[in-house]
Each structure stands twice: as structure tokens, then as C-alpha cells.
N, C-alpha and C positions, 0 to 999 in steps of 0.2 A: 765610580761611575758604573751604571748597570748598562750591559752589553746594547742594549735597547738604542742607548743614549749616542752610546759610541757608532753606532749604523749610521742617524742622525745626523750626528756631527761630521764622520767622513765616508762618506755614501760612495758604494763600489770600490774599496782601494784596500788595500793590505796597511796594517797597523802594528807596529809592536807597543805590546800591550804587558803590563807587568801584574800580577793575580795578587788579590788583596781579600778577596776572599772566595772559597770553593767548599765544597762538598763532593764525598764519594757513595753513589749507587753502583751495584752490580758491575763493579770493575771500572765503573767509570766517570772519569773527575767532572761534575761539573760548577764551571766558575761563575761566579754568584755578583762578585765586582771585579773589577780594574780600573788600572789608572793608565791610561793614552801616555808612551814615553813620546812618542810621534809618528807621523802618516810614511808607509815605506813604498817608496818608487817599485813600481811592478817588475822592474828588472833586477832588483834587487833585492827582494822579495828570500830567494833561498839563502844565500849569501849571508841577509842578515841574523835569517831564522838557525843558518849554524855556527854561528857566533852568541847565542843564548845562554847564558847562564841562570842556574835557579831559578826563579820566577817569573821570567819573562820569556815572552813567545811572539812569532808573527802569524797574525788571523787577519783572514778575509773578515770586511766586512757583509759580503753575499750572504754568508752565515746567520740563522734565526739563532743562535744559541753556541757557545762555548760549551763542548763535550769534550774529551779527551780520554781515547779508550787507554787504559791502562794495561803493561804488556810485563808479565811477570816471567823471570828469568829459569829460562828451561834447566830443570834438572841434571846434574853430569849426567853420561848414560856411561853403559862398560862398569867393568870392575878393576880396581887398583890393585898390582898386588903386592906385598914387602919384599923386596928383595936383599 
């Protein structure tokens, strides 16, 4: 279902949403379909979004489009040394 569709269908409310298909520009994923697992009460909105595994997310529907900036794991800093 393209993001579009999902606004439509549940207008103003947070959604967990599972990516079925995306794309990467400039760092950043954007999802192209999904499929609605179901509409997520606003109080429970965090809660369900840290309980996410793999492919599934919770998004506002207020949202024109699914981005997701991508955050690449900072380098060790310091030096190690053999002891």
C-alpha cells in the first residue's frame, strides 16, 4: 500500500506499519510501500515503536512521505594498546 493510501485510510493517528519496499538517497531510506499491521492509540504510540523489530515501525500519519535518516555508527576514537 503506498503511503498515500495509508493517510486516507487512517487520517491523523499513528500506524504501525511494516516496509515492503524502500529505497536509499543520500543517507536516507525512503519507503516506497507498506503494509498497515494496525492503527496505534496515541498513548501508546512510544511503547509500541520500542518494541519494533526489523521492518516494522510506528508513523504518523500527519507525515507527506516515509524518510528515515540513516545514522552510521561512529568510529572508536583513542588508541588501543597490547599489553
Amino acid at each position: 500500500m503506498k503511503w498515500s493510501e495509508v493517510c486516507q485510510s487512517f487520517p491523523n493517528q499513528f500506524v504501525l506499519v511494516e516496509e515492503l519496499a524502500s529505497h536509499i538517497e543520500n543517507d536516507k531510506v525512503y519507503v516506497d510501500d507498506v503494509a498497515v499491521v494496525r492503527a496505534v492509540p496515541d498513548d501508546e504510540a512510544t511503547k509500541t515503536l520500542m518494541q519494533c523489530k526489523d521492518k516494522r515501525f510506528v508513523y504518523h500519519t500527519n507525515s507527506d512521505s516515509i524518510v528515515i535518516e540513516l545514522r552510521r555508527r561512529p568510529g572508536l576514537r583513542g588508541r588501543f594498546s597490547a599489553h
